[in-house]
VOVEX-757398 format. One line per field, with one value per residue (C-alpha): residue in one letter; chain; z, x, y. Coordinates in nm, 3 decimals. Each point is the difference from the previous one (the first is absolute). Layout:
BEGIN
code A; ...
unit A; ...
c3 Z; ...
c1 X; ...
c2 Y; ...
***
This chain:
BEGIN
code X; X; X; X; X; X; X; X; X; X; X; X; X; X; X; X; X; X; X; X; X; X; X; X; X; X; X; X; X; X; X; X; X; X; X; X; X; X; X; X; X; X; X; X; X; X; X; X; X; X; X; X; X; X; X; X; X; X; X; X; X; X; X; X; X; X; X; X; X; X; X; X; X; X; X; X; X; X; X; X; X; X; X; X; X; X; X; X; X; X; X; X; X; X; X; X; X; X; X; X; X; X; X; X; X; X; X; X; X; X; X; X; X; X; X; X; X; X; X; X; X; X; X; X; X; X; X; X; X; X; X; X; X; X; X; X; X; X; X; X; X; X; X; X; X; X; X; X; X; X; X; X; X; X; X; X; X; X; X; X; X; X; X; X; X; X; X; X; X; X; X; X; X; X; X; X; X; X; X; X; X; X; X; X; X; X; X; X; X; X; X; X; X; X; X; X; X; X; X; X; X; X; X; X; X; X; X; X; X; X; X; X; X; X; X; X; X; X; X; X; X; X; X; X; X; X; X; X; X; X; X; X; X; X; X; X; X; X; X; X; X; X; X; X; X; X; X; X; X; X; X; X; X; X; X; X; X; X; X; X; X; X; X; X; X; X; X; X; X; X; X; X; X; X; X; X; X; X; X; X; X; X; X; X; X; X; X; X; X; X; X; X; X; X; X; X; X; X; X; X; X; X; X; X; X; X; X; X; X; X; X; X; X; X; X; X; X; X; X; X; X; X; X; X; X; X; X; X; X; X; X; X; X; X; X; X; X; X; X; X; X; X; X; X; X; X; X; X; X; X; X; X; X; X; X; X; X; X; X; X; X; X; X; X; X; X; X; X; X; X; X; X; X; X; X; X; X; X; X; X; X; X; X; X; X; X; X; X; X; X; X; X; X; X; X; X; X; X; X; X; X; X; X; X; X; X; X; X; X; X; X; X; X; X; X
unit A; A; A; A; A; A; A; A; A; A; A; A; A; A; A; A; A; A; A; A; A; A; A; A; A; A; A; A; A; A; A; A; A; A; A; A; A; A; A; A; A; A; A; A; A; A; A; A; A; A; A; A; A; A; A; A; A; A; A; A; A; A; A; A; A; A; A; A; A; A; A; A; A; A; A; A; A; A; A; A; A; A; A; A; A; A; A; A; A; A; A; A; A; A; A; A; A; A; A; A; A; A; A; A; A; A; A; A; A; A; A; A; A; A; A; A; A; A; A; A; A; A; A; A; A; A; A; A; A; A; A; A; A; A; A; A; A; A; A; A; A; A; A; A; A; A; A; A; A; A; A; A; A; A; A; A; A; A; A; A; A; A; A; A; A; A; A; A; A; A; A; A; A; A; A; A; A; A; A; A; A; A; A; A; A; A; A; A; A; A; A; A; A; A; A; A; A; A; A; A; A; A; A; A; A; A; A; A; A; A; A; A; A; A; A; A; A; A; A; A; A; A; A; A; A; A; A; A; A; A; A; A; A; A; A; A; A; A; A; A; A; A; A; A; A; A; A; A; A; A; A; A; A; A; A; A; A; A; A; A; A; A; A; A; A; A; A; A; A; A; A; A; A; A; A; A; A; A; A; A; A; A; A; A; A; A; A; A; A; A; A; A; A; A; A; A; A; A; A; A; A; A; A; A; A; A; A; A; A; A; A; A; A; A; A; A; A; A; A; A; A; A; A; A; A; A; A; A; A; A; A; A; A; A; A; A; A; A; A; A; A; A; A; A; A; A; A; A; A; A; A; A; A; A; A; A; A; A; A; A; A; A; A; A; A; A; A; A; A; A; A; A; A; A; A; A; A; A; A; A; A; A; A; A; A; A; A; A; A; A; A; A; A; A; A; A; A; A; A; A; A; A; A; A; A; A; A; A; A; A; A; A; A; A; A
c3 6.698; 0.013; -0.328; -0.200; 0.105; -0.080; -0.338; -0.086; 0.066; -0.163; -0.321; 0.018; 0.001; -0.300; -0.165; 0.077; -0.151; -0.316; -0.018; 0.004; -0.225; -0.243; 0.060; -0.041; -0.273; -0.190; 0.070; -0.062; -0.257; -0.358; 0.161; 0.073; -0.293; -0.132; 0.302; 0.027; -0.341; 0.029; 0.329; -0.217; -0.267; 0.273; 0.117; -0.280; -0.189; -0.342; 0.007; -0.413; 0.040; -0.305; -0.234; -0.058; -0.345; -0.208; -0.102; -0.330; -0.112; -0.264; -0.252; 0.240; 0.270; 0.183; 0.185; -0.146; 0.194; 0.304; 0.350; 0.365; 0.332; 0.141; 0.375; 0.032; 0.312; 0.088; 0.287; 0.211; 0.250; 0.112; 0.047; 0.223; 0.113; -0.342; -0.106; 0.022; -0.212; -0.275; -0.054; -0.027; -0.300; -0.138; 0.092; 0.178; 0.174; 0.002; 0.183; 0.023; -0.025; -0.088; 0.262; -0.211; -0.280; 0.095; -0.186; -0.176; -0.209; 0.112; -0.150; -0.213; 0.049; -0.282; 0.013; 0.317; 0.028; 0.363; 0.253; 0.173; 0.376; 0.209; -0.157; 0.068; 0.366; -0.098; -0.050; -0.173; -0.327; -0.207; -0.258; -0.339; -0.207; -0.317; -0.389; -0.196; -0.349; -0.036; -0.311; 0.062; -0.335; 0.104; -0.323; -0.229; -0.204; 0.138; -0.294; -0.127; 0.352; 0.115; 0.389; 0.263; 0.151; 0.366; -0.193; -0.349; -0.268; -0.196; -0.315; -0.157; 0.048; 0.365; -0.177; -0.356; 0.218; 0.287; -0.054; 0.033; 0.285; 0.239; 0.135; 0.190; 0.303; 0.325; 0.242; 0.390; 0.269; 0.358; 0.244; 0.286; 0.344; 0.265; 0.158; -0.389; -0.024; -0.342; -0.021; -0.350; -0.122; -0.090; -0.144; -0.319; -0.229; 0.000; -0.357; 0.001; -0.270; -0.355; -0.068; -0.314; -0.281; -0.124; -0.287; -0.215; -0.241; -0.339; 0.151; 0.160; 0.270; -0.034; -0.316; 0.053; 0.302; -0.244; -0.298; 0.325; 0.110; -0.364; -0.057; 0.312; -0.100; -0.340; 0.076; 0.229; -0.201; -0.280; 0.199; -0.137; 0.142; 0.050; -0.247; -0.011; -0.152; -0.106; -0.064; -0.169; -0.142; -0.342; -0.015; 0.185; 0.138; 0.338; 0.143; 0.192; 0.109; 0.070; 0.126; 0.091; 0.156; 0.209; 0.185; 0.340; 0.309; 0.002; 0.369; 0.077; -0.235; -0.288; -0.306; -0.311; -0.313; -0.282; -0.232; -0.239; -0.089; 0.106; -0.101; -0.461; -0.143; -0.362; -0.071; -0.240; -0.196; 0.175; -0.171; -0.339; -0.005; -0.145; -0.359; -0.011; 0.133; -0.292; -0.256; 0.049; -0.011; -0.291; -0.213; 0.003; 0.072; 0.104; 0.217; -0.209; -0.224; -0.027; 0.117; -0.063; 0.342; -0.158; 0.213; 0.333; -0.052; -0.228; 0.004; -0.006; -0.026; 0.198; 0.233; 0.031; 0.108; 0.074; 0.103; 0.240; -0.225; -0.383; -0.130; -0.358; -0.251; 0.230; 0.010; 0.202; 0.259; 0.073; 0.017; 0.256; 0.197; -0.008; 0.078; -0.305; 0.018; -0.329; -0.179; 0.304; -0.144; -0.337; 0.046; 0.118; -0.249; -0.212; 0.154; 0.062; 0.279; -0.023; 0.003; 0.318; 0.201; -0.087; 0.110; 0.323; 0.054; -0.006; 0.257; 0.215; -0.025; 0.092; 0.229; 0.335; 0.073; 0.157; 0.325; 0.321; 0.155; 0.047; -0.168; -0.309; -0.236; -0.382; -0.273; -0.290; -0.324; -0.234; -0.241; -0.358; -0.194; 0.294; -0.119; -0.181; -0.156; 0.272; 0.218; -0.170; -0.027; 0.357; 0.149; -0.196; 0.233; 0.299; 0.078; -0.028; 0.159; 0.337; 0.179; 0.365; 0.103; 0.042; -0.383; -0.123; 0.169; -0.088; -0.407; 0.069; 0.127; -0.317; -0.204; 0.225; 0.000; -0.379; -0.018; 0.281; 0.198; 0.358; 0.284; 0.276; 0.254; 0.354; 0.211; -0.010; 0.191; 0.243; 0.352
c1 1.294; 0.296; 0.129; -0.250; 0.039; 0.353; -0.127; -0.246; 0.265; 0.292; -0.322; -0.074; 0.327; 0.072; -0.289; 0.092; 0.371; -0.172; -0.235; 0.260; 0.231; -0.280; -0.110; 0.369; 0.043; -0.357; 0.075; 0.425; 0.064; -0.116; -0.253; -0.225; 0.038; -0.365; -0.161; 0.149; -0.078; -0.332; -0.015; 0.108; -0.223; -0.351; 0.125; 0.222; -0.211; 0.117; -0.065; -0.038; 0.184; -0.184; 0.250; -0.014; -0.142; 0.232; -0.114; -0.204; 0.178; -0.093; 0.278; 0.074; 0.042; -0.325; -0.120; -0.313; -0.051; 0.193; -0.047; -0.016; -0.001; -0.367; -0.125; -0.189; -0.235; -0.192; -0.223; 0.020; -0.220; -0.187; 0.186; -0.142; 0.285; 0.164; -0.372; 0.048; 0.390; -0.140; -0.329; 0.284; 0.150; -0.362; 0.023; -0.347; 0.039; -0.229; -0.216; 0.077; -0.309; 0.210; 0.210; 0.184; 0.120; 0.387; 0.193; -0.300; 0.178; -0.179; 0.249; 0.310; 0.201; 0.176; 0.410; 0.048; 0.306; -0.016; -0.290; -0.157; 0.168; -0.335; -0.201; 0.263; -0.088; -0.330; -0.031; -0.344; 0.231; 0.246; 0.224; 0.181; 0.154; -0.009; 0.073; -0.306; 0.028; -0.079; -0.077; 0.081; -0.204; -0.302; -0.238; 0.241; 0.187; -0.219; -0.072; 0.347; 0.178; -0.314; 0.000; 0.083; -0.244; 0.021; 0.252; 0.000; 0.095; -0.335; 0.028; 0.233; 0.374; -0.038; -0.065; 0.180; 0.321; -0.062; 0.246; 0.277; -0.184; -0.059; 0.300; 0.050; -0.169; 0.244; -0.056; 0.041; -0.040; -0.122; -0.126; -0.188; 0.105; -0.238; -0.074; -0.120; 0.335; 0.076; 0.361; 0.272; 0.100; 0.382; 0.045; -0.186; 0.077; -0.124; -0.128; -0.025; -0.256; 0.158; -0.147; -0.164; 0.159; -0.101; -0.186; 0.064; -0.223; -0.035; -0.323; -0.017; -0.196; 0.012; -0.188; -0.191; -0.148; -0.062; -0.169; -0.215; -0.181; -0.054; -0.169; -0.210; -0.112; -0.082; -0.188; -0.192; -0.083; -0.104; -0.178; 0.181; 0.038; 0.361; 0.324; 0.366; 0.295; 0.365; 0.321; 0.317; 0.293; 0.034; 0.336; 0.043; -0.326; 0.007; -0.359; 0.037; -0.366; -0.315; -0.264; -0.345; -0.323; -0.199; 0.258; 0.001; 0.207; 0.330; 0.026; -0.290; 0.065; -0.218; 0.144; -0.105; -0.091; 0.276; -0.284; 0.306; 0.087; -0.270; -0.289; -0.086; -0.144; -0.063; 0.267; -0.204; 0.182; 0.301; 0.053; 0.020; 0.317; 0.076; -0.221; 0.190; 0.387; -0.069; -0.119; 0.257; 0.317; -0.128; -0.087; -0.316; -0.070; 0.152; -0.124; -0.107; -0.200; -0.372; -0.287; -0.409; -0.164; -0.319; -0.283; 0.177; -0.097; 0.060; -0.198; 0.206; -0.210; -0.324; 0.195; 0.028; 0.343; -0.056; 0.260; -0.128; -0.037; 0.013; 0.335; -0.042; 0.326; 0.337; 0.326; 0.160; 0.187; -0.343; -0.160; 0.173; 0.035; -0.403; -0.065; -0.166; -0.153; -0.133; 0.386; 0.182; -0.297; 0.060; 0.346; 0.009; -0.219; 0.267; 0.287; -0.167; -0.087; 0.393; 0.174; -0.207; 0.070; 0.360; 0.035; -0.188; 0.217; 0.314; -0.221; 0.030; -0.399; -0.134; 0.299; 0.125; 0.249; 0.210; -0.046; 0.148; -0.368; -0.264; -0.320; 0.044; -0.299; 0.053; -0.215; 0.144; -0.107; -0.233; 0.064; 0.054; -0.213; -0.323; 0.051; -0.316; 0.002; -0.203; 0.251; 0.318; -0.174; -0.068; 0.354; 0.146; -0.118; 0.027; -0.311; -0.082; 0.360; 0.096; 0.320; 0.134; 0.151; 0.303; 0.013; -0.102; 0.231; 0.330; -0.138; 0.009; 0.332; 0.133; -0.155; 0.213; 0.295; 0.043; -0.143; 0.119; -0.277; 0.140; -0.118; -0.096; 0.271; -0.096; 0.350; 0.230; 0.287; 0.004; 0.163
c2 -5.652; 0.162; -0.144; 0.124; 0.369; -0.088; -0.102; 0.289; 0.240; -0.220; 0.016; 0.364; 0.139; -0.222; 0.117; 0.359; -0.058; -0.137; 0.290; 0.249; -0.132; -0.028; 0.335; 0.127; -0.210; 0.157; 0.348; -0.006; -0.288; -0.074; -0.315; 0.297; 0.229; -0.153; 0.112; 0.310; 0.095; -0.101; 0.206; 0.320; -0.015; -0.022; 0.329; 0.133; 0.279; 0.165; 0.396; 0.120; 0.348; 0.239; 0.196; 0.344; 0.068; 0.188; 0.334; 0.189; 0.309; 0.243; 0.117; 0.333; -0.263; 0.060; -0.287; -0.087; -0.373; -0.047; -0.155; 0.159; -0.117; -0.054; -0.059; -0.303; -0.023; -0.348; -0.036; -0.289; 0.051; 0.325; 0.288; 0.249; 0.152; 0.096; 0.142; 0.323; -0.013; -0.249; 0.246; 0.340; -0.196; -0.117; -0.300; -0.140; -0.351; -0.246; -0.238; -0.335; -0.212; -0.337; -0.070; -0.218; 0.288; 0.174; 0.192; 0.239; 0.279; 0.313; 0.264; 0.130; 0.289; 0.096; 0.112; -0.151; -0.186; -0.157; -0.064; 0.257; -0.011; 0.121; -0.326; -0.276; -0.066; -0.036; -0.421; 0.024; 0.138; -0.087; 0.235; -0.103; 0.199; -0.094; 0.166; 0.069; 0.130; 0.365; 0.219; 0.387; 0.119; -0.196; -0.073; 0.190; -0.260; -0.335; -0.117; -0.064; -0.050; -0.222; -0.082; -0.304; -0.191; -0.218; -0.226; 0.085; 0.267; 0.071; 0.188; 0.227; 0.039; -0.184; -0.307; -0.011; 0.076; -0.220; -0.223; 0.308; 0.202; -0.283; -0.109; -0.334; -0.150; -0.044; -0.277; 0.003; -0.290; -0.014; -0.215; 0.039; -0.156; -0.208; 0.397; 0.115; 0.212; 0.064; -0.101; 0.055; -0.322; 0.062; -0.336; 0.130; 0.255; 0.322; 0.127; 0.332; 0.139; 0.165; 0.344; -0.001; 0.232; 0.348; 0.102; 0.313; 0.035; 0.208; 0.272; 0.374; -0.018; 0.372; 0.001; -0.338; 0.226; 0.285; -0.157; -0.154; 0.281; 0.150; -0.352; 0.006; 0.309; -0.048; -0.360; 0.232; 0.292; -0.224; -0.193; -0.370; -0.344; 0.036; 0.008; -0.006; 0.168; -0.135; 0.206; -0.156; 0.074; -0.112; -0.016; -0.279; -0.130; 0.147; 0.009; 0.352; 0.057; -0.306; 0.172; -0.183; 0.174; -0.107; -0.201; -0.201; 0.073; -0.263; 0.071; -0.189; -0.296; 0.089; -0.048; 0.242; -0.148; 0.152; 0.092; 0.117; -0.315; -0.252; 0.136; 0.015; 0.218; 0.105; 0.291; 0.218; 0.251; -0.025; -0.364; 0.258; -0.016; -0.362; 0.075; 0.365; -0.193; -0.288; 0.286; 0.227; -0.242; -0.200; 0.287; 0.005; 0.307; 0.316; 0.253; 0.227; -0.225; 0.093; -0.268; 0.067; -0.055; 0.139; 0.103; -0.176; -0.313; -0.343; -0.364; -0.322; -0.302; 0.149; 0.185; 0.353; 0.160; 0.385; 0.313; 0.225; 0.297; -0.026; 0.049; -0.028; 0.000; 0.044; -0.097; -0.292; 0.179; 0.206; -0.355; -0.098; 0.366; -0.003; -0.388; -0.087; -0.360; -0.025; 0.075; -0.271; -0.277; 0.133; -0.020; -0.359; -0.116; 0.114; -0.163; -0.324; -0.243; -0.130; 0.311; 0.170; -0.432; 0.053; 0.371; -0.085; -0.329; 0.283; 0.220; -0.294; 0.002; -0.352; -0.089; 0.059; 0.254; -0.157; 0.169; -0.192; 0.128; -0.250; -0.025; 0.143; -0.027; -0.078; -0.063; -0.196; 0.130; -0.170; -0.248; 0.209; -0.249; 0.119; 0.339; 0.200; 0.257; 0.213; -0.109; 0.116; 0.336; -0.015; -0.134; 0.278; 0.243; -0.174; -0.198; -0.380; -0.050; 0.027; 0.159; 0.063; 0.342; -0.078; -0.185; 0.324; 0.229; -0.244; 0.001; 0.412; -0.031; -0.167; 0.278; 0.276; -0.206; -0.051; -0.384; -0.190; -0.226; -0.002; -0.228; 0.205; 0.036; 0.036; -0.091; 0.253; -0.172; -0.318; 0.120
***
């Protein structure tokens, strides 16, 4: 009997030995650097830390797209003790009918850079602060700056310049112990996130806000669908002024459809000036050359093409102070379905502009040998073809500038 007590405690402290030198060998030596890797990655967690998005300025340096600090408040549970605080900053908590749901966003506080110090004994909430981009001028400019959505530019400068606003992801780890405690995991590197860069860009903001309300006024007052206007320099491109009404509020993630540039339409008697351009600087004509428009009107294959008022016999330059449409179809009948294709091709009429903004619409022109008669009376004044806004206001800025077609230029400078 007493032998084999000897023996079970001869056995169990050999057994403990063994134990512990395998345990010190599995935690100390590389025999258990499988296990303890394996270990780490169960409870190893990888935080993605958000860069700051670099900012939009206007060419006076006014931040036109830029991001602030905003107060993030989750419920967790039901806080009836915070009530009263969360309902001073309107925010109304809620009932939890699933007992399962946690962390229910209730509320943001804008330009608030830490938690609020009266909520964070209160366990039924939790606060984040977190950088939301902000636009100070609201609807004015939305079209062209365009707006960010939960995870994604949408529209307008936000997204052509993504790639240079959005800086680069960081990376954190932690793991939590056996008690839950979230613990820093030195072993790994910390990536901090890259700040995205800044954005100055070729518009006032001072008159983009201007030419704004004269729009929204006029829309109004003549009772219209909406419309837009666009201010460049012709000197070098520089698009000073995109305004669109109606517009949508970027603040709240609605992007605004840039009706300047992605919406055709047929340009009308503003599209005059490629018959006139080709006339004048092939000899053609000159401005002071006389053309019959009759009785205000003229027939081209069936159709009738009227002026608003009869005109009769006047000269060229009068012609095109008064808007006649019977001398423009007259005119292009005269120069030709080539000449008024090859003068439009130069207008940069039936290709894109070669903005950097997305969605540009473009009609190509039509094939010469489809061309009718009617229709080279019509195209000459601007109908049967079809434009954007910004096409048109780039072909006016050749005309000002002495003949040079410039791409629209919307970046100023790169910061």
């Amino acid at each position: 009997m007493v032998w084999r007590i000897k023996f079970i405690k001869i056995f169990l402290l050999i057994f403990s030995i063994v134990v512990t030198v395998n345990l010190f060998a599995l935690q100390l030596t590389s025999l258990g650097k499988p296990y303890r890797e394996r270990g780490v990655k169960q409870s190893l967690k990888q935080k993605t830390l958000l860069p700051e998005r670099g900012e939009i300025l206007d060419r006076k340096l006014h931040p036109v797209a830029t991001s602030i600090p905003v107060l993030r408040i989750y419920q967790t549970g039901n806080p009836v003790e915070s009530r009263k605080i969360l309902l001073k900053y309107g925010i109304r908590p809620k009932k939890f009918k699933n007992r399962k749901t946690y962390f229910l966003l209730i509320g943001e506080i804008p330009f608030i850079s830490s938690p609020l110090p009266q909520l964070t004994k209160d366990r039924q909430l939790y606060q984040e602060i977190v950088l939301k981009r902000f636009y100070p001028y609201h609807n004015i400019g939305s079209g062209i700056i365009g707006t960010m959505g939960k995870d994604r530019a949408l529209g307008g400068l936000e997204y052509s310049m993504d790639f240079w606003l959005k800086g680069k992801e960081g990376v954190d780890y932690y793991y939590r112990d056996a008690k839950g405690n979230v613990l820093k995991f030195p072993q790994l590197d910390f990536r901090p996130p890259k700040k995205g860069k800044n954005l100055i860009i070729t518009l006032d903001f001072d008159l983009e806000d201007y030419i704004y309300q004269l729009l929204k006024k006029t829309v109004k007052e003549k009772k219209a669908k909406g419309g837009f206007v666009i201010v460049t320099n012709p000197q070098t491109g520089e698009v000073l002024a995109l305004v669109n009404y109606p517009t949508h509020e970027p603040n709240d993630a609605k992007p605004t459809k840039n009706k300047a540039i992605e919406d055709p339409y047929e340009p009308g008697s503003t599209f005059k000036i490629v018959p006139y351009t080709y006339a004048f600087m092939n000899d053609i004509i000159s401005p002071n050359d006389s053309v019959e428009t009759g009785e205000g009107y003229i027939v081209v294959e069936g159709k009738t093409i009227r002026d608003v008022h009869p005109l009769g016999k006047i000269s060229f330059r009068d012609a095109i102070i008064y808007s006649s449409n019977v001398a423009a179809s007259k005119l292009g009948l005269l120069i030709g379905p080539k000449g008024l294709y090859t003068m439009a091709q130069n207008y940069g009429i039936g290709a894109p502009t070669g903005s950097i903004l997305q969605g540009e619409s473009f009609t190509r022109l039509k094939k010469l040998s489809e061309w009718k008669k009617s229709y080279t009376a019509n195209f000459a004044m601007g109908y049967g073809i079809l434009v954007n806004g910004l096409q048109m206001a780039m072909a006016y800025g050749a005309i000002a500038n002495g003949g040079i077609l410039y791409a629209p230029r919307f970046i100023l400078n790169h910061h």
